[in-house]
C-alpha positions as CSV (number, residue, x, y, z in Angstrom):
1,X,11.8,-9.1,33.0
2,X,9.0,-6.4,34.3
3,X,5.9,-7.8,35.5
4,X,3.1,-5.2,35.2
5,X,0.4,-5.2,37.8
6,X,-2.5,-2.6,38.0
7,X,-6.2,-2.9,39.8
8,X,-7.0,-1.6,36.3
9,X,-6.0,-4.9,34.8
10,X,-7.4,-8.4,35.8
11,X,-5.2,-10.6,34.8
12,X,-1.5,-10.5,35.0
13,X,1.2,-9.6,32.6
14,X,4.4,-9.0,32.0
15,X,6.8,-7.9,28.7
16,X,9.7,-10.5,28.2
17,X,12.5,-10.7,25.6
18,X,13.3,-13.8,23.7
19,X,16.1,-14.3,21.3
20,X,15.2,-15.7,18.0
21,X,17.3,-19.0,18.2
22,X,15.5,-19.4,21.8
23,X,12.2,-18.9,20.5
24,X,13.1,-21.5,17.4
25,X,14.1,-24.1,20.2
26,X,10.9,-23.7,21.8
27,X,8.7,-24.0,19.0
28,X,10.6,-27.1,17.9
29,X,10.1,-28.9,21.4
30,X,6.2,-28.0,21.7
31,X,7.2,-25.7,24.1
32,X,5.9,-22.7,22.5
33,X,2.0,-23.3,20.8
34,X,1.3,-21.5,17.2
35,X,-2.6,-21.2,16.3
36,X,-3.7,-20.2,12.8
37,X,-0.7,-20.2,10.3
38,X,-0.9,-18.8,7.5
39,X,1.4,-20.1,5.2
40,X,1.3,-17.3,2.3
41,X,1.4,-14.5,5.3
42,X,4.1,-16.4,6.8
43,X,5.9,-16.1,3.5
44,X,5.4,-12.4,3.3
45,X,6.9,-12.1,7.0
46,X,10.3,-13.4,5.5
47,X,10.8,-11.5,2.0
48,X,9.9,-8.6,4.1
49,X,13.0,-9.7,6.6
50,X,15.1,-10.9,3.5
51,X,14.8,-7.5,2.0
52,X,15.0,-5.4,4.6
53,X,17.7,-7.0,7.0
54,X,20.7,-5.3,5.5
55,X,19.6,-1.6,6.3
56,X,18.0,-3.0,9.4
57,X,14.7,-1.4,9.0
58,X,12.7,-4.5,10.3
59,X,9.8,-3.4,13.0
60,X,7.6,-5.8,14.6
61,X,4.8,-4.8,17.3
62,X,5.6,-7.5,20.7
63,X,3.8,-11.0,20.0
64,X,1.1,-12.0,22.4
65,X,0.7,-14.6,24.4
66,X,-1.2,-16.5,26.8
67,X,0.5,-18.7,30.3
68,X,-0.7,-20.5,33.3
69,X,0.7,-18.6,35.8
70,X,3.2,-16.3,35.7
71,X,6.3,-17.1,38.3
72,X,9.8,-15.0,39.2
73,X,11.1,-16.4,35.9
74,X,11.0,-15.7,32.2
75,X,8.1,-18.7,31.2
76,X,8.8,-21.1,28.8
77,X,6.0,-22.6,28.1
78,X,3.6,-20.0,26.1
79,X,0.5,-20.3,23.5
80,X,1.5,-17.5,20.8
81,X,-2.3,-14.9,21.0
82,X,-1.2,-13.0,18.5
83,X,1.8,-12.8,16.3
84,X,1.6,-16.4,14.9
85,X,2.8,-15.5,11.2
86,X,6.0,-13.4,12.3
87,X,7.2,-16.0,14.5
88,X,6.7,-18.4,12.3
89,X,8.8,-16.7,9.9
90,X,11.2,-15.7,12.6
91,X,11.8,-19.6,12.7
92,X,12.1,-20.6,9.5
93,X,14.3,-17.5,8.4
94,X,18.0,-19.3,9.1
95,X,17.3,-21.9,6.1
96,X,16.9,-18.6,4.0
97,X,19.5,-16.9,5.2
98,X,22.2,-20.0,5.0
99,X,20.6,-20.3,1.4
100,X,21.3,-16.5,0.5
101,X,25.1,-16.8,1.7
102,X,25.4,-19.2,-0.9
103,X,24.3,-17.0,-3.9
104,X,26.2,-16.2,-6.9
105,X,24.6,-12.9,-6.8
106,X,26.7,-9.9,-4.3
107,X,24.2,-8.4,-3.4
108,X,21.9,-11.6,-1.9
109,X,24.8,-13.4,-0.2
110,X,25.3,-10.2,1.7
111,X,21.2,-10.2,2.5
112,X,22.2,-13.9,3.8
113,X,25.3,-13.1,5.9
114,X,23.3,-10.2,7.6
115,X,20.4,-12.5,7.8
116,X,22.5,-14.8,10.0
117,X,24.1,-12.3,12.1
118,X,20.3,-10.7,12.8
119,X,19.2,-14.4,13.7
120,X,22.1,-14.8,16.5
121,X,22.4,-11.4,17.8
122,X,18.3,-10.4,17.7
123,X,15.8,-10.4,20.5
124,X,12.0,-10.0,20.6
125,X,9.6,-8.9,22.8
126,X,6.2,-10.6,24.1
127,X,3.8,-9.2,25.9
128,X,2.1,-12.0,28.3
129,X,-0.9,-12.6,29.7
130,X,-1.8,-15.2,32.5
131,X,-4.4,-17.3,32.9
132,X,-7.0,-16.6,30.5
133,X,-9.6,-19.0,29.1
134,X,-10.5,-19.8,25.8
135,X,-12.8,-17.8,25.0
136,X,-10.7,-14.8,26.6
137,X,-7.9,-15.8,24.2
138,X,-10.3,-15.5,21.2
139,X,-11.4,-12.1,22.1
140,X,-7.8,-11.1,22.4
141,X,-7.0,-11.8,19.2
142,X,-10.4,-10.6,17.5
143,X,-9.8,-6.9,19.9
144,X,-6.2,-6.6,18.8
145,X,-6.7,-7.0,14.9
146,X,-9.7,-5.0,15.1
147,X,-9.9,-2.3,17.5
148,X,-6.3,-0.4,16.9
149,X,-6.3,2.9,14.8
150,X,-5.5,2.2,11.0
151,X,-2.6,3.9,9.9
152,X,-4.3,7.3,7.5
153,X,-3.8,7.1,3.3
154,X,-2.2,10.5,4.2
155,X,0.4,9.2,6.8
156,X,1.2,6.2,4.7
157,X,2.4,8.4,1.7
158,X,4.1,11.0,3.9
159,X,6.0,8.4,5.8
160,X,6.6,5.2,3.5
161,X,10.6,5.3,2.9
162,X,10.0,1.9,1.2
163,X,7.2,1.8,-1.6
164,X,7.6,3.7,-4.7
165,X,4.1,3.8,-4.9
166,X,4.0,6.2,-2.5
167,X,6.9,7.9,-2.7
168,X,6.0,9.3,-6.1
169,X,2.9,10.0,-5.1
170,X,4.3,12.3,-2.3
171,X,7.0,13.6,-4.8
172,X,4.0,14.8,-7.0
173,X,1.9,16.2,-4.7
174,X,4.6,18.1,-3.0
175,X,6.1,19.7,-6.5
176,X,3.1,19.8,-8.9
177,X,2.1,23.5,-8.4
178,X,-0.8,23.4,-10.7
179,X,-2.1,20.1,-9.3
180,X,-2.3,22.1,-5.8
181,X,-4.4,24.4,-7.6
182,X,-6.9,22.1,-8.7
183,X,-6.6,20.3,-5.2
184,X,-6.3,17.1,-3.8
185,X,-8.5,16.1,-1.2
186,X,-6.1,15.0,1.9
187,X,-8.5,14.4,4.7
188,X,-11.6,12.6,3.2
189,X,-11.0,9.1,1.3
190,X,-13.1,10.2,-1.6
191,X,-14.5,13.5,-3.1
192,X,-18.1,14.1,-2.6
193,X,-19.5,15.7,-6.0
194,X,-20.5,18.7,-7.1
195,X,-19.9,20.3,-3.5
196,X,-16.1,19.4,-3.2
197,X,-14.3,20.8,-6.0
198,X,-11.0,19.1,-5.4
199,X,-9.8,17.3,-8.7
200,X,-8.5,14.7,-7.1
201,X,-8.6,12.5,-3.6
202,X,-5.3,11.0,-2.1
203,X,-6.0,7.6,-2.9
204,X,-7.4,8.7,-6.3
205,X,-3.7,10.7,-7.2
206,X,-2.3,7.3,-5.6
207,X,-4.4,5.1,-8.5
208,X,-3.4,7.1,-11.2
209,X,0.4,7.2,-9.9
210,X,0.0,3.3,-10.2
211,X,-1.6,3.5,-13.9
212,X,1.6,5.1,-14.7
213,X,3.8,2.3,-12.9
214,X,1.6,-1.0,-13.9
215,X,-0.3,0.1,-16.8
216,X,-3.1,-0.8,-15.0
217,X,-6.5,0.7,-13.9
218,X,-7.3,-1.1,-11.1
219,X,-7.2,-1.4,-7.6
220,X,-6.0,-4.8,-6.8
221,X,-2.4,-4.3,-7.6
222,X,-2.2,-1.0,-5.8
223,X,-3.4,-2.7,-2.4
224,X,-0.9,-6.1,-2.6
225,X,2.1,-3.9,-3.8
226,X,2.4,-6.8,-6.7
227,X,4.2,-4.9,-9.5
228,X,7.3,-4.3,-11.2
229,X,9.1,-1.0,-11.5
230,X,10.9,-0.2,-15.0
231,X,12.2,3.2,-14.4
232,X,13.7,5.4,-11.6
233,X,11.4,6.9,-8.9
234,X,12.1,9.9,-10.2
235,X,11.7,9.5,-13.7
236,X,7.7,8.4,-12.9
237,X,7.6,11.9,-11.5
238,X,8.5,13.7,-14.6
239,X,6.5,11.7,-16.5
240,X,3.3,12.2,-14.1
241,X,4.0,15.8,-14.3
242,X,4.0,16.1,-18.0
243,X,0.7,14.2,-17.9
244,X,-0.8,16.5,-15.3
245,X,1.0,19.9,-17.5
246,X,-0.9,18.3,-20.5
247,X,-3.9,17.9,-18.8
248,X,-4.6,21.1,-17.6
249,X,-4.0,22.3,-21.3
250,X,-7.0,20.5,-22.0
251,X,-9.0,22.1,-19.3
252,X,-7.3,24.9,-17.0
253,X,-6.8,23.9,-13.3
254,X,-8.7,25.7,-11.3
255,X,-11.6,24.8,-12.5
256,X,-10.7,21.2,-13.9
257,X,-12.6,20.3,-10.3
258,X,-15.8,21.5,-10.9
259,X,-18.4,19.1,-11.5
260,X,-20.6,22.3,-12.9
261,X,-19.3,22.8,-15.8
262,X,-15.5,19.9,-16.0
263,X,-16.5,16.5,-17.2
264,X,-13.1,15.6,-16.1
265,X,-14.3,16.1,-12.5
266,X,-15.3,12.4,-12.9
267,X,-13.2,10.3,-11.9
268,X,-13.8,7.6,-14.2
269,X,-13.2,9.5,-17.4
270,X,-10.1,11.4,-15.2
271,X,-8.2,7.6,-15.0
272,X,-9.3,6.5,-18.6
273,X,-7.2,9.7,-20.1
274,X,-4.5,8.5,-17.7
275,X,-4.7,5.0,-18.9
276,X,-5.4,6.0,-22.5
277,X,-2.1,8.4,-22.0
278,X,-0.1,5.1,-21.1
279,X,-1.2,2.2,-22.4
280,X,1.1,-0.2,-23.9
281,X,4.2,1.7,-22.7
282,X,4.8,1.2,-19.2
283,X,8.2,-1.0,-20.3
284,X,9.5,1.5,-22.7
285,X,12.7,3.8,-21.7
286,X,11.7,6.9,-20.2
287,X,11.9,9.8,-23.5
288,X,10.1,7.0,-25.5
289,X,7.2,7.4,-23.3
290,X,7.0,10.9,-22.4
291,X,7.1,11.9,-26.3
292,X,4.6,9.4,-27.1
293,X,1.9,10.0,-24.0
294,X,2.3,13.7,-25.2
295,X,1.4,13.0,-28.6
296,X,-1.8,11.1,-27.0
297,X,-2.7,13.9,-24.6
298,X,-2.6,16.7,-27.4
299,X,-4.6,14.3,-30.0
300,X,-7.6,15.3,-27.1
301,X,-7.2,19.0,-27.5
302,X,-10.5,19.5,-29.9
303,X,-12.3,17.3,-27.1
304,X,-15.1,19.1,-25.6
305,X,-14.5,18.2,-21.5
306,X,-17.4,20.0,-20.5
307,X,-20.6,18.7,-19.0
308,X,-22.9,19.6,-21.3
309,X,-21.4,17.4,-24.4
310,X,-24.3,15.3,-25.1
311,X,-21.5,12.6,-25.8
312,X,-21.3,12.0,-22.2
313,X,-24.8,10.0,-22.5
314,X,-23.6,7.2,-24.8
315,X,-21.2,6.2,-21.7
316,X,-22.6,3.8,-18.5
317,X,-23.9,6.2,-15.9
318,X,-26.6,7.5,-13.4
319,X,-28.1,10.8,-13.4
320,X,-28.8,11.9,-9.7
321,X,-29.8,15.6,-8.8
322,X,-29.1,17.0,-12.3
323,X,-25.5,15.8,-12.8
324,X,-24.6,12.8,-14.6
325,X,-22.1,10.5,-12.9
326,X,-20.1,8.1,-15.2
327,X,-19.9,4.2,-14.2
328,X,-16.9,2.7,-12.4
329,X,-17.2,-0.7,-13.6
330,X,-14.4,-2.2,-16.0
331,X,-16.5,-2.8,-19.0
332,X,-17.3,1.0,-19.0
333,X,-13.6,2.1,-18.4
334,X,-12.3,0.0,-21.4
335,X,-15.3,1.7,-23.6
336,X,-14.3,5.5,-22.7
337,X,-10.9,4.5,-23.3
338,X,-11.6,3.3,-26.5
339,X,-13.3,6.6,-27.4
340,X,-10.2,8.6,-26.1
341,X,-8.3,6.6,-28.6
342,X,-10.6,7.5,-32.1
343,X,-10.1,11.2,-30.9
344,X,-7.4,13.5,-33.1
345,X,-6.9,10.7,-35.5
């Protein structure tokens, strides 16, 4: 146990190490206080363990707490600042884990006999204050879930070994040659039209990369990583790169960006033609789609992409400095869709 004193600091801390099964006794005897639980975050805490436990790739910052004075021993009695939901979860992980074990299934009774071995043999660290008031303990909280760094789009992507989401979207923008040509905007969270002429933004690659996994347009399932995966990571990125090969037959990729003369350059009709290119077939075995979202991507080839089509107009939008900028909204998605889908026929 180091306690960690510094003029620069006024009140005293320390870091100290707590085994799971201690921790669980604690909390059980009143010992140890919990403040705002969260019982769908708490839940979250222990797939994330469940699923993770057997490569032993489970990180967790130290927990944060607050004492009444700090002595020559490790304390024991401790109001939990911050880190409420993962201890929680830390608790109530051996009934999972003895429930596991007990599976019919291989593969989950080995998730519960690691489970069990992580809850006897792991330790956890907590960084701990002394002394502070109320309102000091408030502020804590509030400064430490709102004042660190969030983790860059860019970084996420590079680094995520878990998500597939982002692992195909790195795949792709690592392999797709012409796609670098048309560009992807890496360092700004969206592309600011008709000076940037980048095709796409990261988290706009990263939307349509999730069209093509959920058969969805939106947002919402990207963000709570609630979908379902019905092919191989690497069959998604095939199919992504036929899509992105037969979309730059339609309009040639370096200049598929620029809002001056590429209608595509809008992002709204960019996802409809990725939506209209998959819809309906994100359970179907992996030739089955690519030969059908083919066929829909070269019924577009008479489509005039360029700004000037009048047709542009009968779609939701706003004209600002000469350049007409197609709506967002769901209603006017589903409606340029629809139009994608009367073309070639």
């Amino acid at each position: 146990m180091n306690v960690i004193l510094n003029d620069v600091f006024t009140k005293r801390q320390l870091i100290a190490t707590y085994s799971i099964t201690e921790l669980s006794g604690l909390v059980h005897d009143g010992q140890v206080k919990l403040r705002h639980l969260n019982k769908l975050h708490v839940r979250a805490i222990k797939k994330y363990i469940l699923e993770n436990v057997v490569t032993e790739q489970i990180y967790f910052p130290p927990m944060v707490a607050n004492v009444a004075g700090i002595g020559t021993e490790k304390p024991l009695e401790l109001t939990i600042v911050d880190g409420n939901q993962r201890l929680a979860a830390l608790c109530q992980i051996e009934e999972l884990g003895y429930r596991a074990a007990k599976s019919d299934d291989p593969e989950e009774m080995k998730k519960g006999y690691k489970l069990l071995h992580f809850i006897q043999h792991t330790e956890v660290a907590i960084q701990i204050f002394e002394g502070l008031s109320e309102e000091e303990t408030d502020q804590l909280y509030i400064d430490l879930n709102t004042k660190g760094k969030k983790v860059a789009l860019s970084k996420r992507i590079s680094f995520d070994s878990r998500s597939p989401l982002n692992i195909i979207t790195n795949s792709v923008l690592k392999a797709n040659t012409q796609l670098k040509l048309a560009g992807v905007e890496i360092e700004k969270v969206s592309v600011v039209r008709p000076k940037n002429k980048k095709l796409l933004s990261l988290s706009h690659l990263r939307q349509i990369v999730a069209t093509f996994i959920t058969g969805n347009m939106t947002n919402s399932t990207i963000e709570n990583e609630n979908f379902e995966t019905f092919l191989e990571a690497e069959d998604y990125v095939q199919l992504i790169n036929a899509w992105f090969d037969e979309l730059f037959r339609l309009y040639p990729p370096e200049r598929i960006g620029d809002f001056q003369g590429s209608m595509l350059a809008n992002h709204p009709l960019l996802i409809s033609v990725a939506f209209f290119a998959n819809k309906g077939l994100e359970k179907f075995p992996f030739e089955v789609r690519k030969k059908e979202m083919v066929k829909r991507m070269r019924r577009l080839k008479d489509v005039n992409f360029n700004r000037e089509n009048p047709v542009w107009k009968e779609f939701k939008g706003t004209n600002r400095a000469g350049y007409y900028y197609l709506a967002n909204d769901k209603a006017s998605l589903v409606k340029l869709v629809r139009w994608l889908e009367g073309q070639g026929r």
